[in-house]
C-alpha positions in Angstrom: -59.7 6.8 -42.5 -58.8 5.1 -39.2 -56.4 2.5 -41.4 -54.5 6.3 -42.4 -54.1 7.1 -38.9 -53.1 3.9 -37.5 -50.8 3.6 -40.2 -49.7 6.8 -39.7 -49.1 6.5 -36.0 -47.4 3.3 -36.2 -44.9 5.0 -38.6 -43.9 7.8 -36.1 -43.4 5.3 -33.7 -41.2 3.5 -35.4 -39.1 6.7 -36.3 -38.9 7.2 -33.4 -37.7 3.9 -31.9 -34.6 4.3 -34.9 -34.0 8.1 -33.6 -33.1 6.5 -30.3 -31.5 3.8 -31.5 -29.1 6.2 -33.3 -28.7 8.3 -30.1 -27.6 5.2 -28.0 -25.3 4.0 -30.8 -23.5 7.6 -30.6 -23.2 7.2 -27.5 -21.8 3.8 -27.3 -19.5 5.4 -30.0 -18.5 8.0 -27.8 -17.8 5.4 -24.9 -15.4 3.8 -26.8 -13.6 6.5 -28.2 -13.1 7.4 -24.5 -11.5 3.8 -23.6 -9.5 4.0 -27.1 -7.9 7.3 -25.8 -7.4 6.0 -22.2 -5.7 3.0 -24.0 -3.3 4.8 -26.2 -3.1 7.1 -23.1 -3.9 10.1 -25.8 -4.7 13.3 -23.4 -5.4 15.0 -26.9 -8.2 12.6 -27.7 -9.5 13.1 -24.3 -9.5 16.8 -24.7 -12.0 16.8 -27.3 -14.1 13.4 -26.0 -15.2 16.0 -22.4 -16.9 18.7 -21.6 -14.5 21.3 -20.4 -17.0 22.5 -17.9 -16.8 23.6 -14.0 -19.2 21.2 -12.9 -17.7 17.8 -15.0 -15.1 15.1 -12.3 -13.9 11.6 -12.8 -13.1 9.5 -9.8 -10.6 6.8 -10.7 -10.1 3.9 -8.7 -7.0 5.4 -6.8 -9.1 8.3 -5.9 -9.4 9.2 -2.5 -11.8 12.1 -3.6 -13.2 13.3 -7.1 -11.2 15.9 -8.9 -13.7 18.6 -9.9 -13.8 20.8 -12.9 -12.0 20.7 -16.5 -8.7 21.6 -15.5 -8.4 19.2 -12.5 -9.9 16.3 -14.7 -7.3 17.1 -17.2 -4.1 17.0 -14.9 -5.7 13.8 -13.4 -5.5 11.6 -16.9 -2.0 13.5 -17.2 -0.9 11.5 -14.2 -3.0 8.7 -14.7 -1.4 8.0 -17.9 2.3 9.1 -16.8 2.4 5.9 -14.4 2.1 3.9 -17.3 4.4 3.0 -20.6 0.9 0.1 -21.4 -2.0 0.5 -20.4 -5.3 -0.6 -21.9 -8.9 -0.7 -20.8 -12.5 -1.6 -22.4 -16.0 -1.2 -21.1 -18.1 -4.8 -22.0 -21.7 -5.1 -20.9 -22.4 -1.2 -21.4 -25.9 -0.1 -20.6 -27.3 3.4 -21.8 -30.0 5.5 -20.4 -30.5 8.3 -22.2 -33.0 11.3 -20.7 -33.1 14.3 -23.4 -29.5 15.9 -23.4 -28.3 13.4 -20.9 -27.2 10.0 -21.0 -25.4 7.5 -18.6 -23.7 4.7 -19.5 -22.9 1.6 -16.8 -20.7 -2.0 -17.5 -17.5 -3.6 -16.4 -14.4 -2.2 -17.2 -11.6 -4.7 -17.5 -7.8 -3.0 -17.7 -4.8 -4.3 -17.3 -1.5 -2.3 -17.6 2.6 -1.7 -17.2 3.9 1.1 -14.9 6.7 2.6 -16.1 8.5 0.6 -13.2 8.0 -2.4 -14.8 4.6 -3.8 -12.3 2.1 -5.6 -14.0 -1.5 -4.0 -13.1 -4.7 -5.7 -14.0 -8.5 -5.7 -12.9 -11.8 -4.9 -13.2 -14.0 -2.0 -12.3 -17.5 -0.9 -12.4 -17.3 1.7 -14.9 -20.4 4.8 -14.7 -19.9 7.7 -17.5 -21.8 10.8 -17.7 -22.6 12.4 -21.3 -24.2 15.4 -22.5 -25.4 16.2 -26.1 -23.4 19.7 -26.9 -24.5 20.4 -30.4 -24.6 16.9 -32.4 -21.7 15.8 -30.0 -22.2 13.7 -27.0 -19.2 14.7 -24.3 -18.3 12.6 -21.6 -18.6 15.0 -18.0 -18.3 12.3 -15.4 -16.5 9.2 -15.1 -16.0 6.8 -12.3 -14.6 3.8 -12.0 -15.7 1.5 -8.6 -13.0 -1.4 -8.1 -14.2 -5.0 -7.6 -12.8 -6.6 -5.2 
């Protein structure tokens, strides 16, 4: 009988282990559909990769403060990506934590892109994105991006 429920035990464990290791692989998933959008500089895809809450802000690395709440995060990428005619940006080293309906997701973003003035912009930030599970869909509600210098 003990064989049964050690067996048994060990069996929900390891469901359990795969059941995260789905949730951080949608996640990652959802990460880089965020830098594929920022890279094709699609403000559709971004529409539907955030949460189009009050509470949700990005802080790029021009920021001088955080832009708060759907509509200001919106208009942000609107300019963000109307500076540039290339731009393209990807997340290496990411690191989830997940914490129910929450995750966070940490690495180095690397971009490089063209102004539409013809300057040549490249670099690397610390990138931090904020998810949340709404239904079986994981929505980005922060992003910032830290500049190393």
């Amino acid at each position: 009988m003990r064989w049964i429920t050690l067996a048994s035990l060990l069996l929900v464990a390891s469901a359990a282990a795969v059941r995260a290791e789905d949730v951080e692989h949608t996640i990652l998933s959802a990460n880089e559909a965020f830098d594929k959008a920022w890279s094709t500089r699609d403000i559709t895809a971004i529409d539907k990769l955030w949460s189009h809450e009050p509470y949700v802000f990005v802080v790029h690395p021009s920021s001088k403060a955080p832009e708060m709440g759907w509509e200001n995060v919106r208009t942000s990428f609107g300019a963000q990506m109307s500076r540039y005619s290339e731009f393209a940006i990807s997340m290496t080293g990411a690191h989830v934590h997940v914490n129910g309906d929450t995750a966070v997701v940490v690495g180095l973003e690397a971009f490089a892109g063209k102004r539409v003035n013809g300057d040549i912009v490249e670099g690397k930030a610390i990138g931090t994105r904020g998810f949340e599970r709404k239904g079986d869909q994981w929505l980005v509600v922060f992003h910032q991006a830290t500049p190393v210098r």
